[in-house]
C-alpha positions as CSV (number, residue, x, y, z in Angstrom):
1,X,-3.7,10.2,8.9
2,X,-4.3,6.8,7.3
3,X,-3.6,4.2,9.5
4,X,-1.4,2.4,7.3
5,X,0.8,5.2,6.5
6,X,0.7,5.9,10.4
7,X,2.2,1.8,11.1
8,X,5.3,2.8,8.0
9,X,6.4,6.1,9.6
10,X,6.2,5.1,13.2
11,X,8.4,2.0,12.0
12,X,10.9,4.2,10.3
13,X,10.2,3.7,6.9
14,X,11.5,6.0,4.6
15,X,8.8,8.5,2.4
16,X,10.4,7.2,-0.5
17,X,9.9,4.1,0.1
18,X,6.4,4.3,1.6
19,X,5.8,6.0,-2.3
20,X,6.9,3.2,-3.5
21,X,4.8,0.5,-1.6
22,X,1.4,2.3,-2.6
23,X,2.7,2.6,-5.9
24,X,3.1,-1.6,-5.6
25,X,-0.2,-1.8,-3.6
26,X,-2.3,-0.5,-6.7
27,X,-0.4,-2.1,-9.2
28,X,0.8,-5.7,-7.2
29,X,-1.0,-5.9,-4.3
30,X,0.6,-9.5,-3.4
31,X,3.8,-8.7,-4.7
32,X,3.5,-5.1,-2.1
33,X,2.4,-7.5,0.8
34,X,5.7,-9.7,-0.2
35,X,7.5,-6.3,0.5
36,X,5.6,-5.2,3.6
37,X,6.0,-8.2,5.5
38,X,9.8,-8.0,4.5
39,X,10.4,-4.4,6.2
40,X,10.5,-6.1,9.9
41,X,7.6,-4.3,11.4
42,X,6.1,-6.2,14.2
43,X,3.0,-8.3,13.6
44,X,1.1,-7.2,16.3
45,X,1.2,-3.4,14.2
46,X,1.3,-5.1,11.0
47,X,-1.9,-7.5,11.5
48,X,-5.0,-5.0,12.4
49,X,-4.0,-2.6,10.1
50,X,-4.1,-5.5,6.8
51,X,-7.9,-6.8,8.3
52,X,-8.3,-2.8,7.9
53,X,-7.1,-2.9,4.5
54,X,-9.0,-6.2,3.7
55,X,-12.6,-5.2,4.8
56,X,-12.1,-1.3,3.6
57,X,-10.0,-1.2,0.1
58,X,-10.0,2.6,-0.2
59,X,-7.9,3.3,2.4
60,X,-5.1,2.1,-0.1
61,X,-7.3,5.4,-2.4
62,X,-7.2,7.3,0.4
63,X,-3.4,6.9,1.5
64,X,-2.3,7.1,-2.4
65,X,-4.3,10.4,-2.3
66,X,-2.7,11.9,1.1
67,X,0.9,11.3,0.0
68,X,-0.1,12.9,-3.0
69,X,0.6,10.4,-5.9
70,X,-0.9,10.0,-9.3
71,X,-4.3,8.2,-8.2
72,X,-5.1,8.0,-12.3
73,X,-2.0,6.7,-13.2
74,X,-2.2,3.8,-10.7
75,X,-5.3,2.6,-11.9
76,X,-4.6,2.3,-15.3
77,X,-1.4,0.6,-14.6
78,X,-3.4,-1.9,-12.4
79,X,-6.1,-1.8,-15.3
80,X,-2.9,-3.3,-17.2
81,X,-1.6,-5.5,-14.8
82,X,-5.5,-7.4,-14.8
83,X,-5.6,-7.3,-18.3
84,X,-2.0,-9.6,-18.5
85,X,-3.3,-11.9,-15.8
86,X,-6.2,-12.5,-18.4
C-alpha cells in the first residue's frame, strides 16, 4: 500500500476525504499540503512520509492509481492549473 495513504487511514481519515486530498495533490499541491497539515496527524508520521513524497513524485501517481481515481483527468486539470499560473 502507498505509504501515504497508509499515514491517512491509520490516522482515521475518511476514504472520502483521502479522494479528495489526491484529487488536491495533482491539481494544488500547496493548497493539498495546506489541508494535510490541517487534519492533526502527528509530525513525526507526517514528516518522512512528505521527504518520501518530495524525492519520489509518483507515489502521488501511484496512490491516485490504487484508490482508483481518474489519473487522466487529474493531469489535465493540473495541465490547467500551470497554464493560469502562467
Amino acid at each position: 500500500m502507498n505509504p501515504i495513504i497508509q499515514v491517512l487511514q491509520a490516522n482515521n481519515i475518511a476514504q472520502a476525504q483521502i479522494n479528495d486530498i489526491f484529487t488536491e495533490l495533482t491539481t494544488n499541491p500547496l493548497m493539498a499540503m495546506n489541508t494535510i497539515a490541517s487534519l492533526g496527524i502527528p509530525q513525526e508520521q507526517l514528516q518522512p512520509v512528505m521527504m518520501q513524497v518530495m524525492t519520489n513524485p509518483g507515489l502521488i501517481k501511484e496512490a491516485v492509481q490504487e484508490l482508483g481515481l481518474d489519473v487522466e483527468a487529474m493531469e489535465k486539470a493540473k495541465q490547467a492549473f500551470q497554464q493560469e499560473k502562467e
